[in-house]
Structure formats: structure tokens, C-alpha cells
C-alpha positions as CSV (number, residue, x, y, z in Angstrom):
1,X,25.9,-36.2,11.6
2,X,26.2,-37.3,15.3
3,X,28.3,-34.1,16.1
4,X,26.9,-31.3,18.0
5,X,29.4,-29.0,19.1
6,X,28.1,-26.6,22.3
7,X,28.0,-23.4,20.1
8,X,25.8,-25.3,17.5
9,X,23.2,-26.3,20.4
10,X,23.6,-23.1,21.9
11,X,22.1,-21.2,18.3
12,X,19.8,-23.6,18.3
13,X,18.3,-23.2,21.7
14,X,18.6,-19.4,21.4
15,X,17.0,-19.7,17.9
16,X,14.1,-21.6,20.0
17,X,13.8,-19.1,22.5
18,X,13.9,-16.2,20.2
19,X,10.7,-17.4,18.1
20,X,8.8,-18.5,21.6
21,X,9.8,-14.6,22.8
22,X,8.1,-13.0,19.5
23,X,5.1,-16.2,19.4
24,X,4.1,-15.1,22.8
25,X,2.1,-11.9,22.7
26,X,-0.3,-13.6,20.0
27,X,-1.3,-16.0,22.4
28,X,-1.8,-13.7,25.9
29,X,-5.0,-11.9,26.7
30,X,-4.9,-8.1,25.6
31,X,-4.2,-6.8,29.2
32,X,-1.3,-8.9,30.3
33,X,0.4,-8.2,27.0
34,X,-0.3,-4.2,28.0
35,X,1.0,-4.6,31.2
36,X,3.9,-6.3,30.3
37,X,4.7,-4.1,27.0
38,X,8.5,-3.0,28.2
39,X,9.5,-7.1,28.2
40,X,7.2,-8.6,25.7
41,X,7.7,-8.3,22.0
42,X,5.5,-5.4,20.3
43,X,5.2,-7.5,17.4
44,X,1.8,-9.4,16.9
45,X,-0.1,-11.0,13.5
46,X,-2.1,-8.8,11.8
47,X,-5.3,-10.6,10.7
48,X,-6.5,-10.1,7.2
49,X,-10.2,-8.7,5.7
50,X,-11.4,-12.1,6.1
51,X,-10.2,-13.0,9.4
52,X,-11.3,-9.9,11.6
53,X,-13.5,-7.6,8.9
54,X,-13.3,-4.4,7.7
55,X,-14.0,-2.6,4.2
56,X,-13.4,-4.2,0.6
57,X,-13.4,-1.0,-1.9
58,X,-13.0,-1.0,-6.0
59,X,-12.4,1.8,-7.6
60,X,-12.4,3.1,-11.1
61,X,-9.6,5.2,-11.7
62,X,-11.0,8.4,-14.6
63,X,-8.0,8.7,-17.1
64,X,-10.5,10.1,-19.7
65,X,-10.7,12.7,-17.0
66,X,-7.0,12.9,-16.5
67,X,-6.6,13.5,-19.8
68,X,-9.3,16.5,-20.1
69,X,-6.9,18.4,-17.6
70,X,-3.9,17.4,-19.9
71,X,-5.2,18.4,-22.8
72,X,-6.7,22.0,-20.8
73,X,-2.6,22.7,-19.9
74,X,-1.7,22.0,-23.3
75,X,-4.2,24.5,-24.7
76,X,-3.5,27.4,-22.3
77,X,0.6,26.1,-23.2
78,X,0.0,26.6,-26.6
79,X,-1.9,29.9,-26.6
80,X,0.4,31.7,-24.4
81,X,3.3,30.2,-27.0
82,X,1.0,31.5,-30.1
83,X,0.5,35.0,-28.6
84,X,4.2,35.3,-27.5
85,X,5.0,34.5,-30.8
86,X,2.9,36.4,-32.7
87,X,1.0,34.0,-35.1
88,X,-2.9,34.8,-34.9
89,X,-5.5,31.5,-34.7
90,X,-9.0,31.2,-34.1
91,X,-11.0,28.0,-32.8
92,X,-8.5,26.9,-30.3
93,X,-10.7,23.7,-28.5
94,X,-10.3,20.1,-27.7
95,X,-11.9,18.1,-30.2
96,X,-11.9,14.2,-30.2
97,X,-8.9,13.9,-28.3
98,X,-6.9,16.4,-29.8
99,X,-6.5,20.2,-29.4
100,X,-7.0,22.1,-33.0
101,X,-6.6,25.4,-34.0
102,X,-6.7,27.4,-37.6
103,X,-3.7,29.8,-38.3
104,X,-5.5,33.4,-39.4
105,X,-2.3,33.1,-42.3
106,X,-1.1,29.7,-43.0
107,X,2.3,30.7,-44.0
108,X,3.1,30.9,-40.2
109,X,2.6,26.9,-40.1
110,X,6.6,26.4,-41.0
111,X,7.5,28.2,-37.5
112,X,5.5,25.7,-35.5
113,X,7.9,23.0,-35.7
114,X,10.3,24.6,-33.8
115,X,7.5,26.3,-31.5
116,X,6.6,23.0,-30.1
117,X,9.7,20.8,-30.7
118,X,9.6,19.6,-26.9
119,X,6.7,18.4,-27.6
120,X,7.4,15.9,-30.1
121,X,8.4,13.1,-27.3
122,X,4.9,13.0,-25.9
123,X,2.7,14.4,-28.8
124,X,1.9,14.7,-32.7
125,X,1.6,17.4,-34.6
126,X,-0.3,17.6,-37.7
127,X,-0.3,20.8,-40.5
128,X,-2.9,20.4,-42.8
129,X,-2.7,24.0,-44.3
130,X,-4.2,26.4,-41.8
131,X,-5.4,23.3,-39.8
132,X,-3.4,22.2,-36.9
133,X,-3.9,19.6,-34.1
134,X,-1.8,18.2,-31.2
135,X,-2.5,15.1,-30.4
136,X,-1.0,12.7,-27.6
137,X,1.1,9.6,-28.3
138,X,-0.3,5.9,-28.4
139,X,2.6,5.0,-26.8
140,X,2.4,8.1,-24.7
141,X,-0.9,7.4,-23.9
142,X,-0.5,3.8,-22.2
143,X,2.8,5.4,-20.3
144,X,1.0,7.9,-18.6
145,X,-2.4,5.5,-18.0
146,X,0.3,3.1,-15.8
147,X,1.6,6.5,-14.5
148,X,-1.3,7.5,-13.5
149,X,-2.9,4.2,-11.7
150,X,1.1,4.2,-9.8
151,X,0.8,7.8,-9.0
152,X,-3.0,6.6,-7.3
153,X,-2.2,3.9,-5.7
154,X,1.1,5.7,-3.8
155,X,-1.2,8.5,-2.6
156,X,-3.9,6.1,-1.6
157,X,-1.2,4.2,0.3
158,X,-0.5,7.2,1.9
159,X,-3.2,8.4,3.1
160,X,-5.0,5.0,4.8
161,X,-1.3,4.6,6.8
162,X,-1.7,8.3,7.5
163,X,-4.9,7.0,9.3
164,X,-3.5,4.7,11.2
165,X,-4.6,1.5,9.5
166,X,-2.3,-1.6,9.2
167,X,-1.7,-3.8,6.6
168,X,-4.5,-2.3,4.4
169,X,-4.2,-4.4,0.5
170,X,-3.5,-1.5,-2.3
171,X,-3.3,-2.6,-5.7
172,X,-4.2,-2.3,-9.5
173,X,-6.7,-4.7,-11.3
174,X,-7.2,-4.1,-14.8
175,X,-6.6,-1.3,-17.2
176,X,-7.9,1.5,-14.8
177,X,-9.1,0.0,-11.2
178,X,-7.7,-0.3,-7.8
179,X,-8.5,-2.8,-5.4
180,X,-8.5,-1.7,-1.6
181,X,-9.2,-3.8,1.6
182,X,-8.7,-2.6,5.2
183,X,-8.6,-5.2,7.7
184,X,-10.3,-3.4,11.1
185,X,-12.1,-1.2,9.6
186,X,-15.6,0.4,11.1
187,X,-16.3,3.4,9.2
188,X,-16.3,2.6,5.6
189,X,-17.6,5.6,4.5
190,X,-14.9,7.9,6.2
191,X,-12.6,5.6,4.2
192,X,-14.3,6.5,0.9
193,X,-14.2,10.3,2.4
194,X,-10.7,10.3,2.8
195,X,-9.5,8.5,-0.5
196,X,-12.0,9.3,-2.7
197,X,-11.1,12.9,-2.9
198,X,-8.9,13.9,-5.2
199,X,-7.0,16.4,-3.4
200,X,-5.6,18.8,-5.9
201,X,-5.4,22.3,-4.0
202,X,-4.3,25.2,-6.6
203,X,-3.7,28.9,-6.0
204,X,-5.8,31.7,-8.5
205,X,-5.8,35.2,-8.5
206,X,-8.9,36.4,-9.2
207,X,-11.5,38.7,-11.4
208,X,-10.3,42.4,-10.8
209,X,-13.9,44.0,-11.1
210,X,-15.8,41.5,-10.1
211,X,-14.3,38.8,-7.6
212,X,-17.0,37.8,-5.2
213,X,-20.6,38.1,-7.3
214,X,-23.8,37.8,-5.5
215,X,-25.7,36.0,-7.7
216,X,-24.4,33.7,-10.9
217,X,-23.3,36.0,-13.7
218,X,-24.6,36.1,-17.5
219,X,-21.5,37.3,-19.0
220,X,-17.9,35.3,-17.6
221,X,-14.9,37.4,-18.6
222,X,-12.3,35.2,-20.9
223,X,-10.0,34.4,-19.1
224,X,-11.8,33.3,-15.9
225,X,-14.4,30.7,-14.9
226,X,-17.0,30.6,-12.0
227,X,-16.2,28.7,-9.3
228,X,-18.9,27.8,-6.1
229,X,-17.3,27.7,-2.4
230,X,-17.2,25.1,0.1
231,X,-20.2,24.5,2.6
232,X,-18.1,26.3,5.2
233,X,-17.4,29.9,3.5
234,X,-20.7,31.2,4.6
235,X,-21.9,34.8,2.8
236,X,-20.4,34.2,-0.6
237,X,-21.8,31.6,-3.0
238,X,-19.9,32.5,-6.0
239,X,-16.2,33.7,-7.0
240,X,-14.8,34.5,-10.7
241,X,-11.5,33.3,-10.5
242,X,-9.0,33.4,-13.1
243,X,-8.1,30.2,-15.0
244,X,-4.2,30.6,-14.7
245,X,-3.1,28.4,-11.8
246,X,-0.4,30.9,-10.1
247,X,1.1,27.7,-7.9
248,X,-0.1,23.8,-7.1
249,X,0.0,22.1,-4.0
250,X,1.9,20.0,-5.2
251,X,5.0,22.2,-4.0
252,X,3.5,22.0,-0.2
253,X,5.9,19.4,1.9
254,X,3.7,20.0,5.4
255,X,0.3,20.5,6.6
256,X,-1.6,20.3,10.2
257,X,-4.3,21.6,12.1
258,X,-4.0,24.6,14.1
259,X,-6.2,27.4,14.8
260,X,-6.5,31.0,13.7
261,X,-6.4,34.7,15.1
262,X,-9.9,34.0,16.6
263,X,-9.3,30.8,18.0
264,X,-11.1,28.7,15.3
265,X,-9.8,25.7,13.3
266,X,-7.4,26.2,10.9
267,X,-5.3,24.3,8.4
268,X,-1.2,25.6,8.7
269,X,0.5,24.6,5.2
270,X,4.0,25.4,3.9
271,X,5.7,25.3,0.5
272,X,9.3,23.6,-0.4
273,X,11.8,26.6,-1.1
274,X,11.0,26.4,-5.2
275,X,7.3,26.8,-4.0
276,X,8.1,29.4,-1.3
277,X,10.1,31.9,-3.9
278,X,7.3,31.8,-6.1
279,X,4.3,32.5,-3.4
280,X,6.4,35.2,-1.9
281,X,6.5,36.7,-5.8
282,X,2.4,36.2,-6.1
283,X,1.7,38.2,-2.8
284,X,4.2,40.8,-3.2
285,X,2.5,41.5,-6.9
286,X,-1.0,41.4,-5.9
287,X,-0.8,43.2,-2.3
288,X,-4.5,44.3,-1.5
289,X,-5.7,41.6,-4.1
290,X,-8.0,38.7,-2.9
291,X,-6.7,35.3,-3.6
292,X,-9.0,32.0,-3.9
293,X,-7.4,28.4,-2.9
294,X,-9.0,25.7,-4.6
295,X,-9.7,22.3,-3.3
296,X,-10.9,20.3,-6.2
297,X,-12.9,22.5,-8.0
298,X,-14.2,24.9,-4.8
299,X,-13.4,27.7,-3.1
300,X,-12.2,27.1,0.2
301,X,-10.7,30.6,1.1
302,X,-10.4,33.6,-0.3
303,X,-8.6,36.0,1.1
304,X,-7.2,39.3,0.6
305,X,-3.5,39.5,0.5
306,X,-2.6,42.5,3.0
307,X,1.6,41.9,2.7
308,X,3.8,39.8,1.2
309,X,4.1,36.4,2.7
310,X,7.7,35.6,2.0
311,X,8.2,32.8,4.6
312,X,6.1,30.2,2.5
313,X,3.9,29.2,4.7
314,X,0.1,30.0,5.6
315,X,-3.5,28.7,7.2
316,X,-6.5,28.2,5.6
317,X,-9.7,29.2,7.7
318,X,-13.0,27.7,6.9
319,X,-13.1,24.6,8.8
320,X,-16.4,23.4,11.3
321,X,-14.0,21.3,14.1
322,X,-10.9,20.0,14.6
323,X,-11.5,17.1,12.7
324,X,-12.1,18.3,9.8
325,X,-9.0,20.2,9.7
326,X,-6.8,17.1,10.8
327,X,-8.7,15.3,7.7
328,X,-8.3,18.5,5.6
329,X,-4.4,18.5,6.7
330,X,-4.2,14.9,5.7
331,X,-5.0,15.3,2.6
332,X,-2.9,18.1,1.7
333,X,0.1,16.3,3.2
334,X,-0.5,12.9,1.4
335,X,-1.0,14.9,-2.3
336,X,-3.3,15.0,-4.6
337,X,-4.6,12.0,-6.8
338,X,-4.1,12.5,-10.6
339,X,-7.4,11.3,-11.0
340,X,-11.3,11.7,-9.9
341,X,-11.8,8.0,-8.4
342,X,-15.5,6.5,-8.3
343,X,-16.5,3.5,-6.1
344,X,-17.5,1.1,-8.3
345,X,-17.5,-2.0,-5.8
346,X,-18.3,-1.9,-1.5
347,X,-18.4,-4.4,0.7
348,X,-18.3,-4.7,4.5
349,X,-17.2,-7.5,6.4
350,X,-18.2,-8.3,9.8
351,X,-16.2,-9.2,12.4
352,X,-18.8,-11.8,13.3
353,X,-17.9,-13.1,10.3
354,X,-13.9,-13.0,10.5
355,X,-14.5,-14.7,14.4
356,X,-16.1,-17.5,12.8
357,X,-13.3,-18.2,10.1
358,X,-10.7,-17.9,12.9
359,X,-12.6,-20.5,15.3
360,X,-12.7,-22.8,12.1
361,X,-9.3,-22.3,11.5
362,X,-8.4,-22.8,14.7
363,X,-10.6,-26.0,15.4
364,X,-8.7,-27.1,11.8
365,X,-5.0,-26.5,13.1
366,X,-5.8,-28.3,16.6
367,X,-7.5,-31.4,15.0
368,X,-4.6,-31.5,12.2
369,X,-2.1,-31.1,15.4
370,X,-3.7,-33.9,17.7
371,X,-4.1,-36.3,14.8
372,X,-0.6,-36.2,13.6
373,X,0.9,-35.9,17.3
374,X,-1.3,-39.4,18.0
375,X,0.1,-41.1,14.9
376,X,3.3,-40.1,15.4
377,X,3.6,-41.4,19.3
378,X,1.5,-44.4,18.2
379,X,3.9,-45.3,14.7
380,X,7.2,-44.3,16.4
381,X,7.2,-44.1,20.4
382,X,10.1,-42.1,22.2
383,X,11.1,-40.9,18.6
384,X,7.3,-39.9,18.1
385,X,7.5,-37.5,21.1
386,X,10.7,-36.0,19.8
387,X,9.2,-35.4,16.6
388,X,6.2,-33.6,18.4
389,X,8.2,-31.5,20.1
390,X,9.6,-30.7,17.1
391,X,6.0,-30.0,15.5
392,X,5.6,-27.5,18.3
393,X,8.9,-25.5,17.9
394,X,8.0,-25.6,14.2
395,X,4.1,-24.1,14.9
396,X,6.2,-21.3,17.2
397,X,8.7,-20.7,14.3
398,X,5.9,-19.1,11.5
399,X,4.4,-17.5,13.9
400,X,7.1,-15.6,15.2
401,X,8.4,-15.2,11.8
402,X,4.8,-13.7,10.6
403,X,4.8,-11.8,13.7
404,X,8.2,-10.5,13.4
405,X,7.3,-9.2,9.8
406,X,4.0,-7.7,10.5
407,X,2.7,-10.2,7.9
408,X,-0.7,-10.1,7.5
409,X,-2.7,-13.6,8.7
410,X,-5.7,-14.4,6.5
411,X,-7.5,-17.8,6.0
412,X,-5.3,-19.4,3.1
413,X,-2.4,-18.3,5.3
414,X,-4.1,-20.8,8.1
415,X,-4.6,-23.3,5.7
416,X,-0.8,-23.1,4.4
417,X,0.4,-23.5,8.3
418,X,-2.2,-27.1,8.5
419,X,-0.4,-28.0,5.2
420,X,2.9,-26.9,6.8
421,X,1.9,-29.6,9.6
422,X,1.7,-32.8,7.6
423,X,5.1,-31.3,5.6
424,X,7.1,-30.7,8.8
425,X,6.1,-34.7,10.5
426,X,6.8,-35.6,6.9
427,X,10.6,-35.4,7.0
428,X,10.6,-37.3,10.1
429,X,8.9,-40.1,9.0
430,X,11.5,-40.4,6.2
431,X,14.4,-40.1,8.8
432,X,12.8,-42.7,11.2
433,X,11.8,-45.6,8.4
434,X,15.2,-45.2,7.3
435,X,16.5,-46.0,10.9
436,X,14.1,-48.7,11.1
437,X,15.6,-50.2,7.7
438,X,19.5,-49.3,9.0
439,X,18.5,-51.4,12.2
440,X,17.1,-54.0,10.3
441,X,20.4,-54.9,8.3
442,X,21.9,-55.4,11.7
443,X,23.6,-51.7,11.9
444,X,24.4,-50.7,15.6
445,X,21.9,-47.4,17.4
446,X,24.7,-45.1,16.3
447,X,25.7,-46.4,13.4
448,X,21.7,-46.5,12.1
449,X,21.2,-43.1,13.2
450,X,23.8,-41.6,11.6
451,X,23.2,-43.3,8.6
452,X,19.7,-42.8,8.2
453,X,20.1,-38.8,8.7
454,X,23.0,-39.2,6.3
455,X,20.5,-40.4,3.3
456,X,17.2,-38.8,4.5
457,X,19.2,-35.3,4.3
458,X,19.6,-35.0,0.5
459,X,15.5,-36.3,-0.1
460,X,14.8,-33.8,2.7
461,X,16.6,-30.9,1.3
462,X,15.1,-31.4,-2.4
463,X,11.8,-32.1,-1.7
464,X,11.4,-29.0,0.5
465,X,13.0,-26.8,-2.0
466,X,11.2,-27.7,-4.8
467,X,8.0,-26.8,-3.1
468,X,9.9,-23.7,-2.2
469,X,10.3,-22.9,-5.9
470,X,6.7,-23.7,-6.3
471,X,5.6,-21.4,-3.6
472,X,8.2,-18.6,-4.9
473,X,6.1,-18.9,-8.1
474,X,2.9,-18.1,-6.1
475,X,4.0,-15.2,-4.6
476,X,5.2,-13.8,-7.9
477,X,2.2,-14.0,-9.9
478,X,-0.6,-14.6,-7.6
479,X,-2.6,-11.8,-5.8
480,X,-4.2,-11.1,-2.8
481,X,-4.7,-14.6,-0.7
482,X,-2.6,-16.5,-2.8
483,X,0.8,-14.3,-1.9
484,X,-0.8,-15.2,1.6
485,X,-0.6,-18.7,1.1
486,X,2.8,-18.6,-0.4
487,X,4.1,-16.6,2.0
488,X,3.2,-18.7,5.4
489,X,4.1,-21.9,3.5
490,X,7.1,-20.9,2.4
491,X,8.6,-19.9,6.2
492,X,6.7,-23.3,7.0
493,X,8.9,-24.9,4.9
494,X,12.2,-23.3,6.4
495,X,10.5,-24.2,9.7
496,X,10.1,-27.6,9.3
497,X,13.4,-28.1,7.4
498,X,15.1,-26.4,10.9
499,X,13.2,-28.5,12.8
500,X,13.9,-31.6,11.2
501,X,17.4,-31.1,10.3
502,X,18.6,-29.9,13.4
503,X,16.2,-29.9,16.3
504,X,14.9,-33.3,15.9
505,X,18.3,-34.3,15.3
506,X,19.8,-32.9,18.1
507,X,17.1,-34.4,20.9
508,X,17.7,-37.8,19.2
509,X,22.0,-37.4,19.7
510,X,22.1,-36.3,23.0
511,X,19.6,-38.6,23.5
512,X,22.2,-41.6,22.2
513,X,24.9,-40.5,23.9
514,X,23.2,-40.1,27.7
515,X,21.5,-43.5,28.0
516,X,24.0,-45.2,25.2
517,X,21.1,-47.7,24.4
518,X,21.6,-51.3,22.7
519,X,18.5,-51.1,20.6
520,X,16.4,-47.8,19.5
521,X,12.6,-47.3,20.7
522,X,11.1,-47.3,17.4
């Protein structure tokens, strides 16, 4: 245990200098770490909600909805498969969760199996007669709520990191509700803006006598429904457009801001090649036909196709400012949520607030430091200071690990570095009673030192990794601050188990072997 070759003092010294180089833009005022941003480490802590504010969100997630618009593409599914087949049906509606229909003859009911045979892995069907219903799955059901809460979650991840945000907190709670914090955060209602809207843009042709009516109609054609415009198409209030989507966004791989012909705002967008085949096919049909995109249930431009647009790509006019096409552009590019989302929870937190939790924390972690640094020097002398030292590197360590990982900091994460504290002197205090005990049976300096670290090792070693099981546990089934907890206490843990093992160790060796003392300071 008294062996330290050169190359194993030389990792740990580089090891030591590596976590001061990443530690030290946490600590250095804002325009010394700017001026000195080609040397210094980019990496700094992110603080959490709680530390430097920001916006606490729940929202409620509307599968009931979700499953209207399921149910709406299963009935316009089935009628085109009824017509194309022939088989006359009246009353074709949604009715308690199911779509029904009655066959006009009811000896067309034994072709229906094989009509809708792919739809026996997600739905039920049921022939009672002339009565018929499709009905979705329970198991189906629960698969495509945990889809659908996934599916949110992704596209709300994507859009707050689209906006620049770090480290914001995504995730489900409950059956149907997402949890969302981001830390920084000023404008929370650009936040609920942004994310709160579903997103779903889809391409109609529309009504061929009567597109753009000037005043709301008495009499809708079948086939089409009414739609109202956004508060930027100015001179047209409503547009009949048909119900048939010709293409979803969903096949649109970019969108950005630009500006149009006349030098206003625009939104560019362009479709993957699937997407592209298809919109070239739709404009080369419907030349001198207008053509409504539809942003979650509005209008947002309408125009008339002059030629076909085979290059998949296209702008959409309409917008006030820059801005609002960048946000517009966003939105398109981070896809559409599967779901309407409500706010069902908001809460602000001041920065005020987060300072004060950091100055507690702070004034915690110093007192923790200066009590243990005092007992230590006081219980232990030379071997006290060593041990400090070692306490330092060990502080340096987390931090540079948290900052190398862009973890995020919050206030159970400073309490799990003060426990980290008393953990890390811990396994010195078991190394340096055991010396005391080795010197006391007459054992020589060397001889007690190596000894000691010899039996200290194995009590070290499973002590810290049992509370590294423990904090494994944490992380796996705990949420929110408690994965912060685990996190920082578990790279405590390897900290103090480095610094113990091996840094301690290695001050208290070369120590021996310079001054070759008779009897140990301690």
C-alpha cells in the first residue's frame, strides 16, 4: 500500500488538475470567464427551478380528444371502404365510443370481415344483424394513451430546447399529465404559447362553388365543414373546406422564417421526398384551385395554386413580424402534439427566491466545511491537514463532474454534497484510528501505515458501495429532486472514495518517505 509508482502519481495529479480546470468557471465572475472563454472550460452547473427560478407548468394531456380524431379517421376509412365496395349503410356516427352503422341489406354483413381484417389488431367488430359497430381495443386503448403522453412529451422536449432553454424537467405524472419546469425562465406565458399549441398543420382542397363565403352559411355541403381564419388573413372570415386531408405536416422535415415576394414575413417549409411526390400530385390536379393550410383548426393561408409545385417545398404568408414566423417555424419543425394540452397547474418562481436558497446553501456547505476542517486538524494534526486537502479536491471533484455533465444543481443536490462532506472525512477517520491502534501495539510509522490502509480499505470500499446501491435505487424510482439527490451523492461518493484511497494516501507516503519520521503526528 506504500507503493506509488511515478505514472500512478502522475494520473492522480492530472486527475486533480483536470477537475480544478472544469470547477473553475463556476466560481469566476461572468466577465473574466467571457474573456477568457478560448482557455476556460465552457462547461458550468446548471441551477435548477428552485435555485435560480423560472416556470413550474402541469398539463393535462386530452386523450378523450385524441380519440374523437381516431375515431373521425376511422369513420371517413370505413365509408370510403363501404362505397368502394358497394354495400349501402345509413347512420354512420360515433356513438359512446364506437362508430356504428346499419347495412341497407344485412346479407352484406358476411363480407365485412374480410373488409376490415387489418383492423382486428387494434379494433372489435360487432354484427348484430344490420347493426354494426367498431370499437377500439382495451388493451389498444392503454397502448396508445402511453403512446400518446410519449409522443407529447418528445415534441414538448423539442420545442423548449428549440428555444434555447437548458436543462428544462419533462415528464409524465399520472394517467394523462405532464409535468414541466424551466429553470431561467421570464416569460411564462410565451412558454404556454409555444407548447400549448398543438401544432397539427394539414393540407385541404376546398369547396368548388363556394370557397371563400362572406358571411357564415345555412346549408354546409357534405363533405366539407366551415373553417374561420387566423387573426392575420385579413378580408375573409370564413372558408368551406373539404374534410379530406390531402397531406399532414407530419411529412415536413424543415421549416424557417423568410420573407415573401413583397418583402413581408413568411414561413419557408418543405416536405420529405414521400411528402414531396404527393404535393407535387395535389397541385398538378387542382391547378387554378385555391388551397387552405390548416393550423389546428384555422385557416392560415389559402391560396390559389397557379402551377404545379413539384420541388416540395413552399411559404406560408400571413404573419405580423419576424417573430411570429420564427415561432410559427418552430412549431412546424418540432411537430405536432397528438393531443390538445390544458394548463392545469402554473407557478412562477422568483429568482429572489432561488438567490436565497443558494446563499443558504452556500452558508450550509461553508459552516459544514469549517466545522469538519477544525475537527479534523484539532483530532488529528499534520494528518488532519492532509485530510483537508483532501476534502477540498473532493468539493472540486462533484463539481467538475456536475459541470462536465451539464447536470442540473438544485437544493437536494446541495444538500447531498454537505452529506458528501461528513462521508468523504469519514473514511479518513477510519484510516487514521486504525494507525493510531497499529502504533499502539508497538508497530513501526511504516509498518502502521501500511497496515492500517491495508484493513481500512475493505470497510471503506463496502460501506461506500452500499450507499452507492442505495443511491442507484433513488435515481431509479425517485423523480424530480430526489434523482438530484442521488445523482450528486453518488459522484460524492466516487469522490471521496478517490480521495481517500488514493490522494490522502499518497500525501501521507511521500510524506513517510521524505522526512522518514520515528513516530507519526497523530
Amino acid at each position: 500500500m506504500l507503493d506509488f509508482s511515478r505514472a500512478k502519481i502522475s494520473m492522480i495529479i492530472a486527475i486533480c488538475l483536470l477537475a480544478i480546470y472544469y470547477a473553475l468557471p463556476n466560481i469566476l465572475p461572468k466577465d473574466i470567464r467571457e474573456s477568457a472563454s478560448s482557455v476556460l472550460s465552457s462547461h458550468t452547473l446548471n441551477l435548477g427551478l428552485d435555485l435560480q427560478g423560472g416556470v413550474h407548468l402541469l398539463w393535462d394531456v386530452d386523450f378523450d380528444g385524441y380519440l374523437v380524431d381516431k375515431y373521425a379517421e376511422m369513420e371517413y376509412a370505413v365509408r370510403e371502404r363501404l362505397r368502394k365496395n358497394r354495400i349501402g349503410y345509413r347512420n354512420l356516427r360515433v356513438v359512446e365510443g364506437k362508430l356504428v352503422f346499419t347495412l341497407r341489406d344485412s346479407s352484406h354483413a358476411s363480407q365485412l370481415e374480410e373488409i376490415f381484417k387489418d383492423y382486428y389488431l387494434e379494433a372489435e367488430l360487432e354484427i348484430n344483424g344490420a347493426a354494426i359497430s367498431l370499437a377500439y381495443r382495451p388493451d389498444r386503448l392503454s397502448t396508445m394513451k402511453t403512446d400518446v403522453i410519449s409522443q407529447a412529451i418528445e415534441t414538448v422536449r423539442r420545442r423548449v430546447d428549440a428555444m434555447g432553454t437548458r436543462e428544462p424537467i419533462i415528464q409524465r405524472q399520472g394517467d394523462s399529465r405532464l409535468l414541466l419546469q424551466v429553470p431561467g425562465e421570464s416569460d411564462p406565458q410565451r412558454i404556454i404559447d409555444m407548447v400549448g399549441t398543438t401544432g397539427q398543420m394539414t393540407f385541404h382542397l376546398m369547396d368548388a362553388t363556394n370557397p371563400f363565403p362572406k358571411k357564415k352559411p345555412v346549408h354546409i355541403p357534405a363533405g366539407t365543414k366551415l373553417l374561420q381564419g387566423t387573426e392575420n388573413i385579413t378580408g375573409r372570415t370564413y372558408y368551406l373546406v373539404r374534410k379530406k386531408v390531402e397531406l399532414k405536416g407530419d411529412s415536413l422535415i424543415g421549416a424557417g422564417a423568410t420573407f415573401d415576394e413583397a418583402n413581408r414575413p413568411a414561413v419557408s417549409f418543405r416536405f420529405d421526398t414521400p411528402g414531396a411526390r404527393k404535393f407535387g400530385q395535389i397541385t398538378k390536379k387542382n391547378i387554378g384551385k385555391p388551397f387552405a393550410i390548416v393550423l389546428d383548426g384555422k385557416v392560415i393561408s389559402a391560396p390559389n395554386i397557379r402551377t404545379a409545385i413539384l420541388g416540395g417545398s413552399g411559404i406560408i404568408t400571413g404573419s405580423n413580424s419576424m417573430q411570429e414566423s420564427s415561432d410559427l417555424a418552430l412549431l412546424l419543425r418540432s411537430g405536432a402534439l397528438p393531443a390538445d394540452m390544458s394548463v392545469l397547474e402554473q407557478r412562477s418562481v422568483g429568482p429572489s427566491l432561488g438567490k436565497d436558497s443558494i446563499e443558504a446553501g452556500k452558508m450550509a456547505a461553508m459552516l459544514g466545511v469549517v466545522l469538519v476542517v477544525i475537527f479534523m486538524i484539532i483530532c488529528y494534526g499534520l494528518f488532519g491537514v492532509f485530510s483537508t486537502i483532501a476534502l477540498a479536491m473532493n468539493m472540486i471533484l462533484i463539481i467538475a463532474a456536475l459541470s462536465f455533465f451539464q447536470a442540473t444543481l438544485t437544493l437536494p443536490g446541495i444538500a447531498g454534497m454537505v452529506l458528501t462532506m461528513g462521508m468523504a472525512v469519514d473514511a479518513n477517520v477510519l484510516i487514521f484510528e486504525r494507525i493510531r491502534e497499529e502504533i499502539s501495539s508497538g508497530k513501526t510509522p511504516f509498518a502502521a501505515v501500511d497496515h492500517a490502509f491495508r484493513q481500512a480499505l475493505k470497510t471503506i470500499v463496502d460501506s461506500n458501495i452500499t450507499t452507492l446501491m442505495a443511491t442507484i435505487l433513488l435515481y431509479a424510482y425517485g423523480s424530480g429532486a430526489v434523482k438530484g439527490f442521488a445523482v450528486t451523492l453518488s459522484i460524492g461518493i466516487l469522490a471521496s472514495m478517490f480521495s481517500a484511497i488514493l490522494l490522502t494516501r499518497m500525501m501521507v507516503v511521500l510524506w513517510l518517505k521524505k522526512n522518514k519520521p520515528t513516530t507519526i503526528p497523530i
